[in-house]
Structures are given as C-alpha cells and as structure tokens.
C-alpha positions as CSV (number, residue, x, y, z in Angstrom):
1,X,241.8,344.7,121.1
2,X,244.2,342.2,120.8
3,X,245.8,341.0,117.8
4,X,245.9,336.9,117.0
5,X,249.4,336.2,117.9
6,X,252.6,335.7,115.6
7,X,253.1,331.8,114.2
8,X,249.7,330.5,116.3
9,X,250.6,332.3,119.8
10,X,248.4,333.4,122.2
11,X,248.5,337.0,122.8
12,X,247.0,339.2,125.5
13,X,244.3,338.7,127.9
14,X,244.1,334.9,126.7
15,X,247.5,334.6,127.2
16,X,247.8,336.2,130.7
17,X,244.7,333.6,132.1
18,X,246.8,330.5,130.3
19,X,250.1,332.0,132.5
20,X,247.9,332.4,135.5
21,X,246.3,329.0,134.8
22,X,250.0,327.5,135.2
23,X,250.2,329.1,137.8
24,X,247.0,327.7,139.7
25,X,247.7,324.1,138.4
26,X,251.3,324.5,140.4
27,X,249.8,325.8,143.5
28,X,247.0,323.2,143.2
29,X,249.5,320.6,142.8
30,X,251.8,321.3,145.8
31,X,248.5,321.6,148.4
32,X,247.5,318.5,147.1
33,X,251.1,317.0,147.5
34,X,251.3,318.5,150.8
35,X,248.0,315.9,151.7
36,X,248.8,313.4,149.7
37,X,252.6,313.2,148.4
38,X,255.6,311.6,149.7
39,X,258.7,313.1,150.6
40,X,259.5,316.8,149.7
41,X,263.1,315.4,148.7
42,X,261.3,313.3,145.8
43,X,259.1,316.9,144.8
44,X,262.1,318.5,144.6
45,X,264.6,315.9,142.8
46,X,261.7,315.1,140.2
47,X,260.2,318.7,140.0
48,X,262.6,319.1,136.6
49,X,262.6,315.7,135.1
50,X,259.8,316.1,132.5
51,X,261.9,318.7,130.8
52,X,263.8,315.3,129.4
53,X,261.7,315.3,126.6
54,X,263.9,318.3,124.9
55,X,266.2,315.7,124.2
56,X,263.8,314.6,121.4
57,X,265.5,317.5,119.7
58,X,268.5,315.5,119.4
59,X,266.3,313.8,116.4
60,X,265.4,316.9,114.9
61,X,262.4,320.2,115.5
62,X,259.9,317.9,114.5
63,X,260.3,315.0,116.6
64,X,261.7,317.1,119.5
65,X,258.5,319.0,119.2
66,X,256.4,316.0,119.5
67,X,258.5,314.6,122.6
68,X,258.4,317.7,124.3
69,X,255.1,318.6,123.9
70,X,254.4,314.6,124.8
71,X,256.1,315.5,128.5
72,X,254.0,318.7,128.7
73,X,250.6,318.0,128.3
74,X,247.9,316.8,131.1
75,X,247.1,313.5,129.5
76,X,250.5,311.7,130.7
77,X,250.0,313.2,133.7
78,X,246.9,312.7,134.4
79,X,246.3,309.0,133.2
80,X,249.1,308.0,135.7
81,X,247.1,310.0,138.5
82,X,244.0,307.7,137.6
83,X,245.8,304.7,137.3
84,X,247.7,305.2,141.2
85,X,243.9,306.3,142.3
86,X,242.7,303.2,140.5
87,X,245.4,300.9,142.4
88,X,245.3,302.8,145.7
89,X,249.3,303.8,144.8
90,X,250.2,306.9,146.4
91,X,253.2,306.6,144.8
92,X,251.9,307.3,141.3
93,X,250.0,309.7,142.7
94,X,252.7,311.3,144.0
95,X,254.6,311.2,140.8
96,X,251.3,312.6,138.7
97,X,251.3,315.6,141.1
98,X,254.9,316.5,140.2
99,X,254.3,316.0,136.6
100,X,251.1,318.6,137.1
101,X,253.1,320.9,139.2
102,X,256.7,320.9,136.8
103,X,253.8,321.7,133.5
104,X,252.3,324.5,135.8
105,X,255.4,326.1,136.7
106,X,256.4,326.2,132.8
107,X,252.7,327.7,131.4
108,X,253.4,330.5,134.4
109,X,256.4,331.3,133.4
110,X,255.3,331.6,129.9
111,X,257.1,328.4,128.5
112,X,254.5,326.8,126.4
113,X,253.8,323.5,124.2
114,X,256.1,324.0,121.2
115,X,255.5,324.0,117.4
116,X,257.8,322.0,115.0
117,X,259.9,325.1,113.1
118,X,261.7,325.4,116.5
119,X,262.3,325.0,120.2
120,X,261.7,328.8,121.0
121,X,258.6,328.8,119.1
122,X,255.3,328.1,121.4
123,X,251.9,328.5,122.0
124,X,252.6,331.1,124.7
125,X,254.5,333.3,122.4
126,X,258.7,333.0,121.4
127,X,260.4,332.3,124.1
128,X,263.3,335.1,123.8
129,X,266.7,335.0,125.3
130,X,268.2,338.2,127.5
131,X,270.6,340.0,126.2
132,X,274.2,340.3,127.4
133,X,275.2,342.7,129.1
C-alpha cells in the first residue's frame, strides 16, 4: 500500500491517474482545437505562455506560489471558455483550449500546482533536477 506522500504529494496509484489525467485533458484539448481552434501557429506560439506566472517568484515562494498555481488551475481556464461560448468568440475559445492543453501537458509530465516553501515543491511530488554528467 502506498504511503501519503512527502510535504502533501500525491504518491502512487493516485498519482499515476492525476499524470494520466494530464494527459487526457491535453489530448482532449488538441481534438477539440482541431474542430474548433484557430491556427496551429497560435497553439503552438501560446502552448508555453501560462508558464508566465513563475515570474511571481520574482516577489518571493509565497506569492510565486499563488501566481503560478493561479496560471495552472481549470478555473482561469475554464471561465474564459464559458465566456467565448457565452459571446459566440471562437477566439476565446481557442485561447481556453490552449490554456487546458499547456495545464495538461504539465500534470502528465508530473509538474504539479506548487506549495509556498518552494518552486520544486508540488502536489505531484518534488520536481528533481538530473544530474550532470
């Protein structure tokens, strides 16, 4: 049986469905896109862009925590999806399904919503560097 994870992280089997989770929200995202979207050239240029909110680290853990987590959560997201729906703008839509898709390719890879005592430290587990070689 699993043990609870370190500092509040998710360990084992729960873990593995979150990452998979990610994984379904990106490929979800980029059908959807596919349908709906607008040009690949914006999917790909904005893919990245959320990852802005590490600059609220410039302010300190705590803050940088909140902005991060603030850019990788599915309410921002997923309010401006229902307000382009709402105003029949595809390109809010398109911009919500990016947002979806950039959060789902960080939970698969195992980057998760952070916790104040540091940038490394997430709900998914520490994110750890690769030695040198």
């Amino acid at each position: 049986m699993a043990q609870p994870g370190e500092g509040g992280a998710v360990r084992g089997l729960p873990r593995a469905f979150l990452r998979v989770e990610g994984l379904v929200l990106l490929a979800l995202s980029i059908i959807v896109y596919a349908e709906f979207g607008r040009s690949w050239w914006l999917f790909v240029i904005l893919l990245l862009v959320p990852d802005v909110g590490i600059l609220g680290y410039l302010r300190g853990t705590r803050v940088g925590a909140v902005v991060y987590n603030l850019f990788h959560t599915y309410l921002p997201p997923a309010a401006l999806m229902a307000i382009g729906i709402l105003v029949d703008d595809r390109l809010l839509v398109s911009l919500a399904l990016i947002w979806f898709a950039h959060i789902g390719l960080d939970r698969a890879l195992g980057y998760g919503l952070k916790y104040p005592d540091g940038f490394q430290h997430t709900h998914l587990g520490r994110i750890r560097r690769r030695p040198r070689r």
